[in-house]
C-alpha positions in Angstrom: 0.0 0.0 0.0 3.0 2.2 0.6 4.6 2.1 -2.8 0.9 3.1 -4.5 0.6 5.8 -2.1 3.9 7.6 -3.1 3.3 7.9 -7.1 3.7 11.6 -8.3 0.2 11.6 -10.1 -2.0 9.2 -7.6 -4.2 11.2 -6.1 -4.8 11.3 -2.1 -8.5 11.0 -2.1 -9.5 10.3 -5.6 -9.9 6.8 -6.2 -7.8 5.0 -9.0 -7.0 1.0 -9.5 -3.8 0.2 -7.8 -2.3 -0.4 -11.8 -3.0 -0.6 -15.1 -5.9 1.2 -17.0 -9.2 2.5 -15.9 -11.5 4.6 -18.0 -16.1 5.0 -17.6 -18.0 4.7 -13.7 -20.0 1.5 -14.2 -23.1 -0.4 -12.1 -22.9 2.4 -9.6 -25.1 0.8 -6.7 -25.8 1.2 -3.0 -26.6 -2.4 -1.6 -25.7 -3.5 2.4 -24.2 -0.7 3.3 -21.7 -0.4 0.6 -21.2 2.2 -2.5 -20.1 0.2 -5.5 -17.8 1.6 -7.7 -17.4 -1.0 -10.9 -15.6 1.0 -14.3 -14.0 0.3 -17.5 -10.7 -1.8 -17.0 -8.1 -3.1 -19.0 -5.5 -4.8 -16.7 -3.4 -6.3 -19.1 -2.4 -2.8 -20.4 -1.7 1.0 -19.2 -4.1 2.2 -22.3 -7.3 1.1 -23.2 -8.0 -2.2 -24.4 -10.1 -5.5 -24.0 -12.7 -4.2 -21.5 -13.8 -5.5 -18.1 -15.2 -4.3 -15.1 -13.4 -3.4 -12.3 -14.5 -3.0 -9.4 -13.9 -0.9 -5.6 -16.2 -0.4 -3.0 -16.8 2.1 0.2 -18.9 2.1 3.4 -17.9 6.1 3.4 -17.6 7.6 -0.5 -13.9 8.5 0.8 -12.1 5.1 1.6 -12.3 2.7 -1.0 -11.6 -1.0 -1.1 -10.3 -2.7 -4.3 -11.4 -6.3 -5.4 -11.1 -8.0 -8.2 -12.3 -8.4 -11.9 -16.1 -8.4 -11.5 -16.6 -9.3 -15.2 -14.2 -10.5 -17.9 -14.2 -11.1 -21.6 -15.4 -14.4 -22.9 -15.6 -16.1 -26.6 -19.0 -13.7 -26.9 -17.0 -10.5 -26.6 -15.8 -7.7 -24.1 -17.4 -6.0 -21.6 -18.5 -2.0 -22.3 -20.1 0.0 -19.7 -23.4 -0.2 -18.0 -25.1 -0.5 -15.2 -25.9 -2.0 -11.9 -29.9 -2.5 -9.9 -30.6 -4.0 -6.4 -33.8 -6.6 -7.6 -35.7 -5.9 -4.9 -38.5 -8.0 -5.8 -37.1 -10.8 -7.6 -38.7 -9.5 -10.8 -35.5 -11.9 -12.9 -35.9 -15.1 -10.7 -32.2 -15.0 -10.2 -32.5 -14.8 -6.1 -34.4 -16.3 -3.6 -35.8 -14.7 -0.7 -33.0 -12.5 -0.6 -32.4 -9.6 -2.8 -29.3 -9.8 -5.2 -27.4 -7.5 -7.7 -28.0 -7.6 -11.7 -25.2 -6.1 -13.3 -27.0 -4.9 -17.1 -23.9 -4.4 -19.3 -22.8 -4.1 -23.3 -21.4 -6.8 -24.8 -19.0 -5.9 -27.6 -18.0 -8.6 -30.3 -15.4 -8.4 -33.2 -15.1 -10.7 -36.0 -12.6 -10.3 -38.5 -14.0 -8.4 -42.1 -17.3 -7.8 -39.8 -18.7 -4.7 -38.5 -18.2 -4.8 -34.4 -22.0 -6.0 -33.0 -23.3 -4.1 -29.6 -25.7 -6.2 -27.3 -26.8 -5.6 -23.9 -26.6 -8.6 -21.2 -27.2 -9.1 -17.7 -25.2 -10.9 -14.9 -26.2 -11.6 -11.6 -24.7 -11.9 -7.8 -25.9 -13.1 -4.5 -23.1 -12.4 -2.3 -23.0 -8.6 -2.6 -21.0 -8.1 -5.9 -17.8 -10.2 -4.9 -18.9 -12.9 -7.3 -21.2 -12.6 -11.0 -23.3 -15.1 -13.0 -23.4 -14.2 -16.7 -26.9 -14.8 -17.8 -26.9 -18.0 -19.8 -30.0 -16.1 -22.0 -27.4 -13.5 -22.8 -27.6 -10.9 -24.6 -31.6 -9.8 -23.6 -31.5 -6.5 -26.1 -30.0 -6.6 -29.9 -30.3 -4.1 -32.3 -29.2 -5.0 -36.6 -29.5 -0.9 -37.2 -27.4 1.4 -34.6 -23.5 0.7 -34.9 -23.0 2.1 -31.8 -25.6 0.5 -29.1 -24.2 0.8 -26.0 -23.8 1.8 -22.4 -27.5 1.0 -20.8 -28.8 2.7 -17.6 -31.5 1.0 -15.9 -33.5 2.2 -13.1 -37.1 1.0 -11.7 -40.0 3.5 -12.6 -42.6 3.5 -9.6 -45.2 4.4 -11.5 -45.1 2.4 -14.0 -43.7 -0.5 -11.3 -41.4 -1.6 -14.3 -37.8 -1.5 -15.4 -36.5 1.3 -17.3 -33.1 0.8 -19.7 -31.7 4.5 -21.7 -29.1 3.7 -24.1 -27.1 5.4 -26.2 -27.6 4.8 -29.6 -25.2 6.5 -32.1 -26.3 10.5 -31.9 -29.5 9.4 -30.0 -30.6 8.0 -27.1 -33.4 4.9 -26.9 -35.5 4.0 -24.1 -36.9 0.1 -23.2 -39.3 -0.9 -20.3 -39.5 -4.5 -19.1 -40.9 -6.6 -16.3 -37.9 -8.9 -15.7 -34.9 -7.3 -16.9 -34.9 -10.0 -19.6 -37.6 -8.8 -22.4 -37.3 -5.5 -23.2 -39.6 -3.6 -25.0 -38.9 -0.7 -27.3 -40.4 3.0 -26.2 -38.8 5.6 -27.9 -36.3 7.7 -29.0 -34.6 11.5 -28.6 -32.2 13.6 -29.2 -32.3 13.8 -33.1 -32.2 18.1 -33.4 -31.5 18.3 -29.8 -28.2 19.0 -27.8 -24.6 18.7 -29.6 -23.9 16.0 -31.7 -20.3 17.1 -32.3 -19.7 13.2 -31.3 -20.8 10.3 -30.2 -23.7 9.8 -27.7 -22.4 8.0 -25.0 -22.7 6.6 -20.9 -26.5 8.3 -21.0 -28.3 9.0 -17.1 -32.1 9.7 -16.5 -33.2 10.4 -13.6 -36.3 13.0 -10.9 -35.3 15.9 -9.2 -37.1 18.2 -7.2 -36.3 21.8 -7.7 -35.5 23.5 -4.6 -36.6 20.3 -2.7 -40.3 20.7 -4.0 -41.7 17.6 -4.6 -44.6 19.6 -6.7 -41.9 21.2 -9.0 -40.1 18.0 -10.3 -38.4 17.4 -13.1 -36.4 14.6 -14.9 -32.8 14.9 -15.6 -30.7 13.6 -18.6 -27.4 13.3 -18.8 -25.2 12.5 -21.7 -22.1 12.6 -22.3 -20.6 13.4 -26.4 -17.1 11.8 -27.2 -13.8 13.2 -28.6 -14.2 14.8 -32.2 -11.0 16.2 -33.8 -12.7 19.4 -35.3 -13.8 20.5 -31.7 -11.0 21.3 -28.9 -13.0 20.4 -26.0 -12.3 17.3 -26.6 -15.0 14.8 -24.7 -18.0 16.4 -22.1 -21.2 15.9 -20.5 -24.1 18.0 -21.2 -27.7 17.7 -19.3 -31.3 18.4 -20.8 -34.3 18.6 -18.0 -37.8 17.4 -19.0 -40.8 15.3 -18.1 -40.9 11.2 -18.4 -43.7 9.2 -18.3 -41.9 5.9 -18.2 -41.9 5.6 -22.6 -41.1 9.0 -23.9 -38.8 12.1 -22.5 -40.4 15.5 -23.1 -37.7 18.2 -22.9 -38.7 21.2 -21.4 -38.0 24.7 -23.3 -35.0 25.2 -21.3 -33.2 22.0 -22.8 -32.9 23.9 -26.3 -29.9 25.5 -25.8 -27.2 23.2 -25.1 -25.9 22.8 -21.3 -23.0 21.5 -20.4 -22.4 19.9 -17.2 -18.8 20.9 -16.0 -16.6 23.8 -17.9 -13.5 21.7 -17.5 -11.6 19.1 -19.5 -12.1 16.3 -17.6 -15.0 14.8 -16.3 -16.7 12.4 -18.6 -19.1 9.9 -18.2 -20.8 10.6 -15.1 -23.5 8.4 -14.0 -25.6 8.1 -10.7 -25.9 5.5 -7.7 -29.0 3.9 -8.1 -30.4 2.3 -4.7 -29.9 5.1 -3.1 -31.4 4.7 1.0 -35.0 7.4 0.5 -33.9 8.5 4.0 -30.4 9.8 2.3 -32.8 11.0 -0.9 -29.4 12.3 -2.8 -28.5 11.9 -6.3 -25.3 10.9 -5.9 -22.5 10.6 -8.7 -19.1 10.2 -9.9 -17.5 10.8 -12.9 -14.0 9.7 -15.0 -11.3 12.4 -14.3 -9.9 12.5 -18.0 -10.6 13.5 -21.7 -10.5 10.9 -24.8 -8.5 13.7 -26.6 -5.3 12.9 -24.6 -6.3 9.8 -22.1 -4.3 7.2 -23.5 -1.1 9.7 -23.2 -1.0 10.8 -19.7 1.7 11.1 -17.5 1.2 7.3 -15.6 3.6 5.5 -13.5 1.6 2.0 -13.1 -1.4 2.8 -13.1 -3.6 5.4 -15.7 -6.8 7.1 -14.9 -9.0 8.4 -12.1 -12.2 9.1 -11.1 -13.6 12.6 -9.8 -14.8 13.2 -6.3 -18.3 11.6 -6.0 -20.7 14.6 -6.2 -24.6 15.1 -5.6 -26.4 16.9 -7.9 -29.7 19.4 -7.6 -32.1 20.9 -9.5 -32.2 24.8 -8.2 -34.2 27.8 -9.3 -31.4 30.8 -9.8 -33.6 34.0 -11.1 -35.6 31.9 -13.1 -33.5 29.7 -14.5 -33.5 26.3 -13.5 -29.9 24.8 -13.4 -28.9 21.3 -12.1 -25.8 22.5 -9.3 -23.1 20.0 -8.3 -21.9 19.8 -4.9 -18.6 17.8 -3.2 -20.9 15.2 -1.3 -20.4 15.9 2.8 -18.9 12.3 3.5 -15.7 14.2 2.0 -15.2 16.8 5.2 -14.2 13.7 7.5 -11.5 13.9 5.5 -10.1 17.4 6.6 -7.7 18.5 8.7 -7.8 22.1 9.3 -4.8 24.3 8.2 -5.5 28.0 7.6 -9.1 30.0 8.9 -9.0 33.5 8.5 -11.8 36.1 8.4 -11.7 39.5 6.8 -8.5 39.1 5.7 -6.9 41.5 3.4 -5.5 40.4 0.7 -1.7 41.1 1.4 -2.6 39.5 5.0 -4.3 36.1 2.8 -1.6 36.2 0.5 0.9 35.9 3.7 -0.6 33.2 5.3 -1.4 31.2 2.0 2.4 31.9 0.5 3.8 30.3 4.3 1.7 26.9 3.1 3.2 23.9 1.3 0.5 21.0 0.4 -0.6 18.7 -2.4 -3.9 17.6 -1.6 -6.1 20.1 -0.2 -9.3 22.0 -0.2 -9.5 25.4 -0.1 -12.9 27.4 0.8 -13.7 30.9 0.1 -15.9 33.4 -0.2 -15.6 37.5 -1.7 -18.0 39.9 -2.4 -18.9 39.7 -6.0 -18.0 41.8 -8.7 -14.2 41.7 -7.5 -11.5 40.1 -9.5 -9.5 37.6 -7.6 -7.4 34.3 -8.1 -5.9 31.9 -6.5 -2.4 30.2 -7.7 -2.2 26.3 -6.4 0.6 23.7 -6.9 3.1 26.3 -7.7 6.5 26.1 -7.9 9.6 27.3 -10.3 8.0 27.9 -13.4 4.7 26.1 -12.6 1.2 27.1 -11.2 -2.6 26.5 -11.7 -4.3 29.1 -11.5 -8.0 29.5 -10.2 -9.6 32.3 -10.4 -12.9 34.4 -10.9 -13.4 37.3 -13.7 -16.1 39.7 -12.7 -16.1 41.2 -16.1 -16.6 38.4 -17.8 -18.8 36.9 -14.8 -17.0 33.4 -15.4 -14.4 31.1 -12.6 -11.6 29.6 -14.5 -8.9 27.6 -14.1 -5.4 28.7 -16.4 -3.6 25.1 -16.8 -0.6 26.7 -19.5 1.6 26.4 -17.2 0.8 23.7 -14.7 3.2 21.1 -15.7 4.0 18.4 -17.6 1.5 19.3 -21.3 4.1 18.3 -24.2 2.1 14.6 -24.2 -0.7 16.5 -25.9 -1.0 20.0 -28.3 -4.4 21.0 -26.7 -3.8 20.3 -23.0 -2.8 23.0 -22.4 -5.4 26.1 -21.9 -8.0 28.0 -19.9 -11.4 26.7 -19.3 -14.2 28.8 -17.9 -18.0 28.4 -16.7 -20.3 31.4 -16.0 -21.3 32.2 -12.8 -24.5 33.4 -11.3 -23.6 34.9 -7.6 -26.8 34.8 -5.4 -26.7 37.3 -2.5 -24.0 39.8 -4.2 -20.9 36.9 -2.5 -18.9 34.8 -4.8 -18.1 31.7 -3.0 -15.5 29.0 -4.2 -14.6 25.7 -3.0 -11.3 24.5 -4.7 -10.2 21.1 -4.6 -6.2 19.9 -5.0 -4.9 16.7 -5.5 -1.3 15.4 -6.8 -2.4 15.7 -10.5 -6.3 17.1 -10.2 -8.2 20.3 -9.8 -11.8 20.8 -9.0 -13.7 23.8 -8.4 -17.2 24.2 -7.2 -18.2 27.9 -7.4 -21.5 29.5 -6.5 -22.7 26.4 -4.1 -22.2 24.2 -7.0 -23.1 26.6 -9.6 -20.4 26.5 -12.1 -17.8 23.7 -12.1 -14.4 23.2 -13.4 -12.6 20.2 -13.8 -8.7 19.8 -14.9 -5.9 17.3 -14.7 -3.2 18.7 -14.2 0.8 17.6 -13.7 3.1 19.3 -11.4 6.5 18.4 -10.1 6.0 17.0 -6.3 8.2 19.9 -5.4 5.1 22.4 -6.8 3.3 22.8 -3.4 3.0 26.0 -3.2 0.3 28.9 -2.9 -1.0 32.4 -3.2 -3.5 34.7 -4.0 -3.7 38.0 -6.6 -6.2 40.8 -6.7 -6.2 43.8 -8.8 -7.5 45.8 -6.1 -5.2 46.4 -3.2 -8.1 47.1 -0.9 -9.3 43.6 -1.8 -10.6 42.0 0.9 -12.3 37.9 1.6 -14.9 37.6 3.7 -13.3 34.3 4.6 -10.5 31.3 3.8 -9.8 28.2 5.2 -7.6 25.8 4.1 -7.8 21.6 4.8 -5.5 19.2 3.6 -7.3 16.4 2.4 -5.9 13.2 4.4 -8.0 10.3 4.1 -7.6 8.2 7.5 -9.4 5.1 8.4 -12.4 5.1 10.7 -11.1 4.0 13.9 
């Protein structure tokens, strides 16, 4: 445990495999106490390659327990993302009295001077996902038209009381109901005029919200994320559309026609939610894949190559009107803290002083400003490196500046600023800022606007500071945690 612990690029408290390549979230599930983590894994190689699942778990969203290979490739193909259900109610006949986890997955199959063919299969587990069953029916959904059929999401819709599968189809998305997992029937499609379609539909999400918390103003939620396409420099993202679902057809709403994109960042891709979430907990809880297909497969990586994003929950909030669907660091994260630097009212050559006498690599840093100041924050500096993160009141946007973070030469485009808009409620900006060894996230607005980067520093670059135009600049508050993840006792 040592040695993985001391790689440059590993973060602290972001979960990676302990080697070899990781890519999408898969069968995110809540079952027994346990938050199942499976995802896209090629252990044979540091790049990706014949897909399996693998697969961590956590009691906490903070410590995470590796196992191993949940499912492998067989003579029928490898195995693409998917999903993960608690069957409650027995609905496939694969458990007793005792509830069990079906794993609903894309089966991917190359024959030589054939196109590849895209099928969607279930496998089943009794002893809370340390062992699976491949359905001998396999696959249960087959399509002769879409190339690209892949990546289901299956949920149970109470009203309805049956099983709900999205999948991404190409530059659409199709929705199935069944009774039993097993025999799906078609329902419809969307997307087509909808959304951007600079890439492919992939890794799709549906799922109610409450705006505000107000049961009467619900809405349904759809995430999809679009893959790498060379003629756009963004590279792969995640954009959201908000609607109404009657358990066959997704209506969008009017504010789904202009397109929305989830983080402003680089890399996070592929988010998808827990399903089986407790209805005492009630959050909508997810976790994305802390990279880009532009560059993923050239990354700095000593052993092992990917990572995943801190697990988030997301809500539906009215800001002036507009409905937006905010992102917030889930609390389990705080028991991670140890308190480093609180200061109120601080000036900014007094924050700049206590910030510059500070050396760390994994941290979170809180603040808050009045808005309509000009202020940023430089993290992991040192020589010629920094990251900088920062909010432009002119152009009412945070940002985080990654030209000169660190290692870039792997890729042409890494390098650059990325920017979301903000909308400051109550005239204060406030900014939560997380660092790891080769991440930054940032959480602006109470989850407003979100950036995600990569980022790769020399260990040495563990510096900080803070710059504001205005030399009567002033926080309204700062405090800075290192982020130390440490077993429950």
């Amino acid at each position: 445990m040592s040695t993985v612990a001391k790689q440059n690029y590993r973060g602290r408290y972001h979960y990676s495999p302990k080697e070899k390549w990781m890519n999408d979230p898969n069968g995110l599930v809540y079952f027994a106490g346990e938050y199942h983590l499976f995802y896209q894994h090629h252990p044979g190689g540091m790049t990706w390659g014949p897909m399996h699942w693998g697969h961590a778990a956590s009691k906490d969203l903070v410590h995470w327990e590796e196992f191993g290979i949940a499912l492998a490739p067989d003579e029928n193909g490898t195995i693409f993302s998917g999903s993960a259900v608690v069957d409650w109610r027995n609905t496939t006949g694969f458990f007793g009295e005792e509830p069990g986890l079906v794993a609903i997955y894309t089966r991917h199959c190359e024959a030589e001077g054939t196109p590849p063919v895209q099928t969607q299969c279930l496998a089943f587990s009794a002893d809370k996902g340390r062992t699976w069953t491949k359905y001998e029916g396999n696959p249960v959904l087959a399509h002769d038209v879409y190339a690209d059929f892949r990546d289901p999401k299956v949920f149970w819709h109470v009203e309805t009381r049956r099983w709900v599968m999205i999948l991404a189809c190409g530059q659409t998305v199709c929705l199935y109901h069944s009774p039993d997992l097993k025999a799906w029937t078609f329902g419809s499609e969307f997307g087509d005029g909808l959304g951007f379609h600079g890439g492919v539909w992939e890794c799709p999400d549906l799922f109610p919200l409450a705006v505000d918390g107000d049961p009467a103003r619900t809405r349904w939620v759809m995430l999809v994320s679009v893959g790498d396409d060379p003629a756009f420099p963004e590279g792969s993202r995640m954009q959201y559309f908000t609607g109404d679902f009657d358990g066959i057809s997704f209506v969008p709403d009017a504010d789904s026609k202009e397109v929305r994109w989830l983080d402003g960042g680089r890399d996070h891709y592929a988010g998808v939610s827990w399903s089986d979430i407790p209805p005492e907990d009630g959050r909508r809880l997810t976790i994305g894949w802390m990279s880009n297909w532009k560059y993923a497969n050239l990354t700095p990586a000593d052993m092992f190559r990917g990572a995943m994003t801190v697990p988030r929950e997301l809500a539906l909030e009215d800001r002036d009107g507009v409905v937006i669907l905010a992102q917030r660091p889930v609390r389990e994260l705080e028991r991670a803290r140890v308190p480093v630097l609180t200061l109120a009212g601080a000036t900014r050559r007094e924050a700049e002083a206590a910030l510059q006498a500070l050396r760390l690599d994994s941290y979170e840093l809180v603040a808050e400003a009045e808005a309509g100041r000009s202020f940023a924050f430089k993290v992991r500096m040192g020589g010629d490196q920094e990251t900088v993160v920062g909010v432009d009141a002119d152009r009412e946007e945070v940002y985080v500046d990654r030209t000169r973070s660190g290692k870039h030469e792997f890729h042409e485009q890494f390098r650059g600023v990325h920017t979301a808009a903000l909308r400051p409620r109550g005239g204060r900006i406030d900014l939560r800022i997380f660092v790891d060894r080769a991440s930054v996230e940032v959480f602006a607005c109470e989850g407003q606007a979100v950036v995600t980067d990569l980022i790769f520093p020399d260990p040495e670059s563990t510096g900080l500071s803070l710059e504001a135009d205005d030399e009567d600049f002033r926080l309204i508050s700062l405090s800075v945690f290192e982020m130390a993840p440490r077993l429950p006792e």
